[in-house]
VOPAGU-2260 file (C-alpha; in pm, 1 decimal, decimal comma):
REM VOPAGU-2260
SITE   aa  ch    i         X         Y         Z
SITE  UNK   A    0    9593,7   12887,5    9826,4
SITE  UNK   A    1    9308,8   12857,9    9573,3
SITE  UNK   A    2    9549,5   12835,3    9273,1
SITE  UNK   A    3    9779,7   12535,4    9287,2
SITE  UNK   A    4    9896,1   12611,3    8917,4
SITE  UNK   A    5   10246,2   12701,2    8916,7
SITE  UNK   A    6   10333,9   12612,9    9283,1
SITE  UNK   A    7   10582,9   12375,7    9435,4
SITE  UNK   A    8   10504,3   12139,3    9664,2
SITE  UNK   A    9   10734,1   11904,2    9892,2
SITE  UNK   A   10   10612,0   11561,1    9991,9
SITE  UNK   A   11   10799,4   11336,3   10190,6
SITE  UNK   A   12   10752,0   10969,4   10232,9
SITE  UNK   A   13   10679,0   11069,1    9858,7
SITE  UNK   A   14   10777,1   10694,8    9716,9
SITE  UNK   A   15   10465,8   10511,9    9769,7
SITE  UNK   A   16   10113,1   10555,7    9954,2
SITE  UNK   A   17    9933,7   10833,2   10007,6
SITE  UNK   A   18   10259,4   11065,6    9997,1
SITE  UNK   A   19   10284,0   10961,5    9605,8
SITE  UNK   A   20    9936,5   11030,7    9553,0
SITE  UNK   A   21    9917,0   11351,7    9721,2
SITE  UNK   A   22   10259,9   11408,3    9440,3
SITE  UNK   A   23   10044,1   11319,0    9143,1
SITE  UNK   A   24    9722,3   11550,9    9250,5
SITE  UNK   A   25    9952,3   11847,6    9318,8
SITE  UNK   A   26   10165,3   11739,7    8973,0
SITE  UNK   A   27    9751,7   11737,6    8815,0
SITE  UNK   A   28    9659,8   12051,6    8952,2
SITE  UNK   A   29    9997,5   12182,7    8791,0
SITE  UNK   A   30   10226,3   12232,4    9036,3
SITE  UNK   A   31   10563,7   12122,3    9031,7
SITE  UNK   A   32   10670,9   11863,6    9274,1
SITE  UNK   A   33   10946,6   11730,9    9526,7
SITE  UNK   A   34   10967,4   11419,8    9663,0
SITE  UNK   A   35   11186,8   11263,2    9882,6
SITE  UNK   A   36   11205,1   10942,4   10061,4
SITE  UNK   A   37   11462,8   10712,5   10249,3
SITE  UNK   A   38   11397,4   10412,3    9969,9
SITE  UNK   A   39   11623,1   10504,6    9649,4
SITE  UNK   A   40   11470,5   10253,9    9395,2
SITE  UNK   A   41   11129,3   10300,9    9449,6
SITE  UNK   A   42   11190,1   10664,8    9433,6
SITE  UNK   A   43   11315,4   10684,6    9101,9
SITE  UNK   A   44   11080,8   10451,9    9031,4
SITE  UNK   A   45   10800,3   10722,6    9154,5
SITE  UNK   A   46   10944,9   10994,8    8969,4
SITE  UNK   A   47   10854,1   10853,6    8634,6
SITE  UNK   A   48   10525,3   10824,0    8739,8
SITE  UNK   A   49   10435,0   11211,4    8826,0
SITE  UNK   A   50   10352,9   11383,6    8546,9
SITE  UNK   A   51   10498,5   11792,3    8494,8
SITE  UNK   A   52   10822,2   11903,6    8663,5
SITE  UNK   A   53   10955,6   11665,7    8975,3
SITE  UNK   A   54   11250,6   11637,3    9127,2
SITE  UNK   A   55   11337,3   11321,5    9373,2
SITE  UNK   A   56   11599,7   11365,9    9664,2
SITE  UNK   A   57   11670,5   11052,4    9897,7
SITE  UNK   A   58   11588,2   11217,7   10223,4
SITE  UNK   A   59   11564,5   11087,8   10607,6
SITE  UNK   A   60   11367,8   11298,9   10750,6
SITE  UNK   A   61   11435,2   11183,0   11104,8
SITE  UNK   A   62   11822,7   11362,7   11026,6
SITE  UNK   A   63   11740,3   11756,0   11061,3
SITE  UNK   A   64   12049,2   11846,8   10815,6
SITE  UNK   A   65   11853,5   11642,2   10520,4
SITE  UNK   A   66   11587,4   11808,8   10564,9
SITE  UNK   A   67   11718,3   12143,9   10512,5
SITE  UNK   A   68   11913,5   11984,4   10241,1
SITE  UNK   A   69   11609,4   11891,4   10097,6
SITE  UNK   A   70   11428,1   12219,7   10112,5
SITE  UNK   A   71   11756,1   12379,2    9963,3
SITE  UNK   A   72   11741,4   12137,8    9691,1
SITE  UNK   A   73   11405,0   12211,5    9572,4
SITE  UNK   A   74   11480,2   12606,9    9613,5
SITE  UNK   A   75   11768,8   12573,0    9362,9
SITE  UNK   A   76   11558,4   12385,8    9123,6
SITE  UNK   A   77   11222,5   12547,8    9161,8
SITE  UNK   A   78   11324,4   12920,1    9288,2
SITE  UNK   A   79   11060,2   12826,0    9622,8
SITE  UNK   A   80   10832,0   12590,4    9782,7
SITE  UNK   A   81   10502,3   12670,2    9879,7
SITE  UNK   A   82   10331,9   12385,1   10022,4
SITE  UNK   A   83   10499,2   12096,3   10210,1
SITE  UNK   A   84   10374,1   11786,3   10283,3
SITE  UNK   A   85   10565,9   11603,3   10603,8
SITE  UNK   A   86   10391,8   11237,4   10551,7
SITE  UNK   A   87   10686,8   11018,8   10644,6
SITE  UNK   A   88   10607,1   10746,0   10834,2
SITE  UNK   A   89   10661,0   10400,1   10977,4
SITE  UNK   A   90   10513,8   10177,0   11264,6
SITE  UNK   A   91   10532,1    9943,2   11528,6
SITE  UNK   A   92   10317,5    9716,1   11708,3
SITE  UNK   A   93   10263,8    9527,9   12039,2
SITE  UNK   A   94   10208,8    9612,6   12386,3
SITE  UNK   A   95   10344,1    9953,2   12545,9
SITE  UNK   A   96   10612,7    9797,9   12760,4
SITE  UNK   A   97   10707,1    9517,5   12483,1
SITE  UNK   A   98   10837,2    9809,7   12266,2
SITE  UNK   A   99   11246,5    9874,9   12253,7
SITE  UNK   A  100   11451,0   10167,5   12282,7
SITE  UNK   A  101   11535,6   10124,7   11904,7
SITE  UNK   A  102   11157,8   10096,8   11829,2
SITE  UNK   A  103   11075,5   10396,9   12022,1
SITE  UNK   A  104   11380,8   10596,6   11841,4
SITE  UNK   A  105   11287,1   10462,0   11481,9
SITE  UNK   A  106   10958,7   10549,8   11486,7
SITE  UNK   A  107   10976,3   10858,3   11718,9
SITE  UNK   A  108   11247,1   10984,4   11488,1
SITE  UNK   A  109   11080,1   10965,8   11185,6
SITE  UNK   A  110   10688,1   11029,7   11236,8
SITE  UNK   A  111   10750,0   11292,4   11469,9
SITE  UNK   A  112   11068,3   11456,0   11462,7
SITE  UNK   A  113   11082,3   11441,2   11057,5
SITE  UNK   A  114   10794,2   11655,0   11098,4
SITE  UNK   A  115   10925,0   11878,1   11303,8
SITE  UNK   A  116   11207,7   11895,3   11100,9
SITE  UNK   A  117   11021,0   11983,6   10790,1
SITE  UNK   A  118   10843,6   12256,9   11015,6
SITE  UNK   A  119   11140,7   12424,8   11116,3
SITE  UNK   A  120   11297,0   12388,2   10796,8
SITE  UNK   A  121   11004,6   12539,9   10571,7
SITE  UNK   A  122   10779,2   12731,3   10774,8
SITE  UNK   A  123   11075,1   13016,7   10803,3
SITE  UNK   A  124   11078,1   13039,0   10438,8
SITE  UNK   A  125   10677,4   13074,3   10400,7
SITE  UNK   A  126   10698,3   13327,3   10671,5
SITE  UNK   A  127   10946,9   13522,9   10432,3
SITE  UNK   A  128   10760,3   13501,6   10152,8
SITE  UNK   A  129   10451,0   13552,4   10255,1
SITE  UNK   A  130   10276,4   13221,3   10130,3
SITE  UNK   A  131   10262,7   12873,5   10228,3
SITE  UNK   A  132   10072,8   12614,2   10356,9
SITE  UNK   A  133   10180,5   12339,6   10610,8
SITE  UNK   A  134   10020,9   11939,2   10546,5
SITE  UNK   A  135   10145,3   11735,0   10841,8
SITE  UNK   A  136   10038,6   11364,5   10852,3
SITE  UNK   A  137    9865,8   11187,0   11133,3
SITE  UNK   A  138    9643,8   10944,9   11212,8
SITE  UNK   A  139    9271,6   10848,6   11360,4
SITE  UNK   A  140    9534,0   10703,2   11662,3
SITE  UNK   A  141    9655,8   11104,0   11698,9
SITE  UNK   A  142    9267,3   11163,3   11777,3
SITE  UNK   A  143    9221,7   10829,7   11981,1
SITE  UNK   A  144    9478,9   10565,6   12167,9
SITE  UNK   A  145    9383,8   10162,3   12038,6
SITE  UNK   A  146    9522,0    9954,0   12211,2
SITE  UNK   A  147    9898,0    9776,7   12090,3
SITE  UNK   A  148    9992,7   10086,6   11897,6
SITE  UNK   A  149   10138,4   10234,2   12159,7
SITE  UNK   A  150   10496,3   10424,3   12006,4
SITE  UNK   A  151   10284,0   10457,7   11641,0
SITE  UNK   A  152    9982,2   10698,8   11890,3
SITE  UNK   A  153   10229,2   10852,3   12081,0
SITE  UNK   A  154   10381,7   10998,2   11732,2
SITE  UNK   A  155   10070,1   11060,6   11606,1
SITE  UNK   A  156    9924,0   11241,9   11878,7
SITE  UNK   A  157   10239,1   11453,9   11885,4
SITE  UNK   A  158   10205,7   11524,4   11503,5
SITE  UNK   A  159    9798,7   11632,9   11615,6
SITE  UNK   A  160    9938,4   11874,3   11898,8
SITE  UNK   A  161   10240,3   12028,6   11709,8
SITE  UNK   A  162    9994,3   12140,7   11407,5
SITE  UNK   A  163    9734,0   12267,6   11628,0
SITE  UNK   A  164   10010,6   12450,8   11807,0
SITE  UNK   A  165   10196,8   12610,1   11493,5
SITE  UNK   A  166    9849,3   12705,4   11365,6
SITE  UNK   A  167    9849,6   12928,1   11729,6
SITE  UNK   A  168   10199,6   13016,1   11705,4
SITE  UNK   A  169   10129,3   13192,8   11318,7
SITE  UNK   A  170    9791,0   13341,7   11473,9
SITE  UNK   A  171    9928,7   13484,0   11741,6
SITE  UNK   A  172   10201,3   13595,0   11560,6
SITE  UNK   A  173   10000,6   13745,8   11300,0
SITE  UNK   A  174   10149,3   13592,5   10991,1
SITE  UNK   A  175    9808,1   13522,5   10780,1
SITE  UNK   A  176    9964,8   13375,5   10470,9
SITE  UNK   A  177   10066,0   13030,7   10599,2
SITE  UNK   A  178    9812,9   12784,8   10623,3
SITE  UNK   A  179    9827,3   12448,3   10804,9
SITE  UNK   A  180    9621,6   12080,4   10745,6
SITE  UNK   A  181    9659,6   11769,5   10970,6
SITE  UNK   A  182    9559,7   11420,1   10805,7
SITE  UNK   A  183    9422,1   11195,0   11057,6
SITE  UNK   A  184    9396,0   10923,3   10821,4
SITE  UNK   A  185    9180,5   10593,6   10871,2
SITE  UNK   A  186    9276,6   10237,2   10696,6
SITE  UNK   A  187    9426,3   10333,2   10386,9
SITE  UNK   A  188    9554,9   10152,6   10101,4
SITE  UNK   A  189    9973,1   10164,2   10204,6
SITE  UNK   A  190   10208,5    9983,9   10275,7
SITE  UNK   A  191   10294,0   10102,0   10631,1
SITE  UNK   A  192   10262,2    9729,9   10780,8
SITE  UNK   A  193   10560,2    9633,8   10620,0
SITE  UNK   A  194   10743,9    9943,1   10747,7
SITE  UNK   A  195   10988,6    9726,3   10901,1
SITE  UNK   A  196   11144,5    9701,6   10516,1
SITE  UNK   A  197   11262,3   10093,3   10648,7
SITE  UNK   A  198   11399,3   10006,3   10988,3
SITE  UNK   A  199   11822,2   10136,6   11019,0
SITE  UNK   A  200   12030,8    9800,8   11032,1
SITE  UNK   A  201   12075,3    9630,8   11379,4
SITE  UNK   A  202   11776,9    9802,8   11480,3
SITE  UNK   A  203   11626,6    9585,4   11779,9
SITE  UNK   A  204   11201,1    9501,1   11695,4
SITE  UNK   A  205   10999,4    9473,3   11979,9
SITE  UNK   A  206   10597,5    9408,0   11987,4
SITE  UNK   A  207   10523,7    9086,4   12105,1
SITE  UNK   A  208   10218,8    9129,8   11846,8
SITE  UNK   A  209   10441,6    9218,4   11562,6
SITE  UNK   A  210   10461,8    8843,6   11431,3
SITE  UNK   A  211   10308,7    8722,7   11062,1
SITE  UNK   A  212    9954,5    8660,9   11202,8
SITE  UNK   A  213    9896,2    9027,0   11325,1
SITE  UNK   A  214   10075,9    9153,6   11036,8
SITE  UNK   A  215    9839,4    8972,9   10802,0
SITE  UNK   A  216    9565,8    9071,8   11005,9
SITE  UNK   A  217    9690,5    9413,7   10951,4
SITE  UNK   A  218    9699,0    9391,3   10534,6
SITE  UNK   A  219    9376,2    9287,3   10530,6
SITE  UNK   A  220    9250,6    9550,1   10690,8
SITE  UNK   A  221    9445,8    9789,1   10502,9
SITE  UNK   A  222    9367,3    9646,3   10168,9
SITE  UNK   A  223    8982,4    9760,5   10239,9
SITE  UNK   A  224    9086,6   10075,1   10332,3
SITE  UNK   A  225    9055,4   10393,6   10124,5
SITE  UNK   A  226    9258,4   10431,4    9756,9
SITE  UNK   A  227    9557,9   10693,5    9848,7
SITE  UNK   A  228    9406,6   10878,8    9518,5
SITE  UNK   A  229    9086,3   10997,1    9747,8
SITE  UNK   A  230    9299,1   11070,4   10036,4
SITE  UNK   A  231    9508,6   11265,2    9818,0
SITE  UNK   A  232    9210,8   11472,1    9660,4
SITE  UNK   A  233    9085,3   11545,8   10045,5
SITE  UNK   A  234    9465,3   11703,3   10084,2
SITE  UNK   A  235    9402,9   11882,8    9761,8
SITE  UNK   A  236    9080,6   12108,6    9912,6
SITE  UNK   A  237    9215,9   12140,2   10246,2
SITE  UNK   A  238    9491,0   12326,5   10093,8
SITE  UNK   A  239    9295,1   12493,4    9863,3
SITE  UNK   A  240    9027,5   12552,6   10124,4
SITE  UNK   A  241    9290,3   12666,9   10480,0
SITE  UNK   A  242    9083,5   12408,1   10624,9
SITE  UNK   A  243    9257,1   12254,6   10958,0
SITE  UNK   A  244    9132,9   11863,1   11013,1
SITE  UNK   A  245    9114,8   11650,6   10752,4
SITE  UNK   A  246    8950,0   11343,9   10886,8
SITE  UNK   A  247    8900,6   11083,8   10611,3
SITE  UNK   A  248    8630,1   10829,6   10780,3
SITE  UNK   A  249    8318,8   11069,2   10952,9
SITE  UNK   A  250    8223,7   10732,6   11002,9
SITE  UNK   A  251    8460,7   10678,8   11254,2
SITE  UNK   A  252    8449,2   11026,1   11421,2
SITE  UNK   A  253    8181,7   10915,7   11726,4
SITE  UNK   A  254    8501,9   10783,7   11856,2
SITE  UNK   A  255    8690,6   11097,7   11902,4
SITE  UNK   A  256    8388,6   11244,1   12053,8
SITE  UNK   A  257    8326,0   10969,3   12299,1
SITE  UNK   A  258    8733,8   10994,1   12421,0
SITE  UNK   A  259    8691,6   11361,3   12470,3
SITE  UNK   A  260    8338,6   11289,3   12689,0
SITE  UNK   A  261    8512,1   11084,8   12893,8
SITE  UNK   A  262    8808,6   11324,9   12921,3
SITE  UNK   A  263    8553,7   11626,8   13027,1
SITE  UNK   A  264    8384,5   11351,7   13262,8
SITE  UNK   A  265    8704,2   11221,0   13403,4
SITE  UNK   A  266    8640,5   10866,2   13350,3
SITE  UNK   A  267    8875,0   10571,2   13246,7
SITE  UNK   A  268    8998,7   10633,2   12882,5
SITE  UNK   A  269    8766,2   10438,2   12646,9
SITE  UNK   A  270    8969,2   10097,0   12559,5
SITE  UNK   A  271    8874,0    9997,6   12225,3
SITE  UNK   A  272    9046,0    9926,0   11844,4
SITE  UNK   A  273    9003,4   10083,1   11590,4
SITE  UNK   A  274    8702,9    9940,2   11364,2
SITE  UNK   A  275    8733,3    9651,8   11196,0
């Protein structure tokens, strides 16, 4: 989709981050643009800052009905979508078996499942029409597994393995207009440490790391991390380009290499963070 002048594009998780900077470079590039998210303020909030035609819907993308709500919404406004963008996300921290039921829902429900609830909501439509292209977001911990992230990799490496399949499925299938991207985003400017702001009332935190210290440990991290506005531009060629991976720090890449070595050579999964 070399031409992004005139198209529609879909980004959820659309408020903030790198989902409202992938809705300003598609708004640049001239398309028109949806976004939805689960916060209402800083939604409207967003929509005055994209430029050209947007429309915001409140959306959680973990509930399968608003999604298909939401793609229904930006049909009647915009006549189609061609590109969607399923970026919602939230995390949790601390050790594997520290993590509750309600963390494992929350965050399984909206990193993974709102994906595949933009997929099965959208991808039908591209199908029909004979253009589209897919953009699902994951994560450098969907191509590796640190250590204390253990619900946030899980999703993430489910977000990695459901593109790479529904690139096979269209293949196979032989539908050759719909394209398909997965981020696997490094430390980036967001503000997915305080995801928490997100979490459905009553919902039970876990993480025996997920206390102030590690959280500030986190920020800092993040706040030397890419601007969303280069992330954004790297979604920007993919689409434009059908290419696959979009892997934001080739710096970091030795480290998916070295976990799939060790895969090939059956030894002990490598057991390190990510770089700080």
């Amino acid at each position: 989709m070399e031409d992004l002048n005139g198209k529609v594009a879909v980004v959820t998780g659309g408020a903030s981050g790198i989902g409202l900077a992938m809705a300003k470079a598609f708004a640049a590039a001239g398309s028109s643009v949806v976004i939805a998210d689960i916060e209402t303020e800083p939604l409207r909030a967003a929509e005055t800052q994209i430029g050209g035609e947007v429309l915001a819907v409140q959306c959680d993308v973990s509930d399968p009905s608003a999604v298909d709500d939401l793609r229904d919404a930006a049909v009647e406004r915009f006549g189609t979508v061609h590109v969607v963008c399923n970026n919602a996300g939230v995390s949790a921290g601390g050790q594997v078996w520290t993590h509750t039921p309600d963390d494992w829902n929350w965050v399984l429900g909206v990193n993974l499942l709102g994906v595949v609830n933009g997929i099965r909501s959208f991808v039908p439509l591209f199908i029909e029409q004979g253009e589209g292209h897919v953009v699902n977001t994951a994560s450098i911990a969907g191509l590796t597994s640190p250590p204390f992230m253990g619900v946030y990799n899980v999703t993430k490496h489910g977000v990695v393995t459901l593109s790479e399949t529904l690139f096979g499925d269209l293949n196979l299938s032989g539908v050759t207009g719909v394209g398909v991207s997965v981020l696997c985003p490094g430390w980036v400017r967001t503000r997915i440490h305080e995801a928490d702001r997100n979490r459905p009332e009553g919902n039970d935190r876990g993480g025996a790391i997920a206390d102030e210290g590690m959280r500030e440990v986190i920020a800092g991290l993040i706040s030397g991390g890419l601007d969303p506005d280069d992330v954004a531009a790297m979604v920007l060629d993919a689409v434009r380009t059908r290419r696959f991976y979009i892997l934001t720090h080739p710096d970091w890449t030795p480290m998916i290499s070295e976990r799939v070595q060790h895969i090939v050579n059956g030894e002990d999964p490598v057991v390190s963070p990510l770089p700080l």
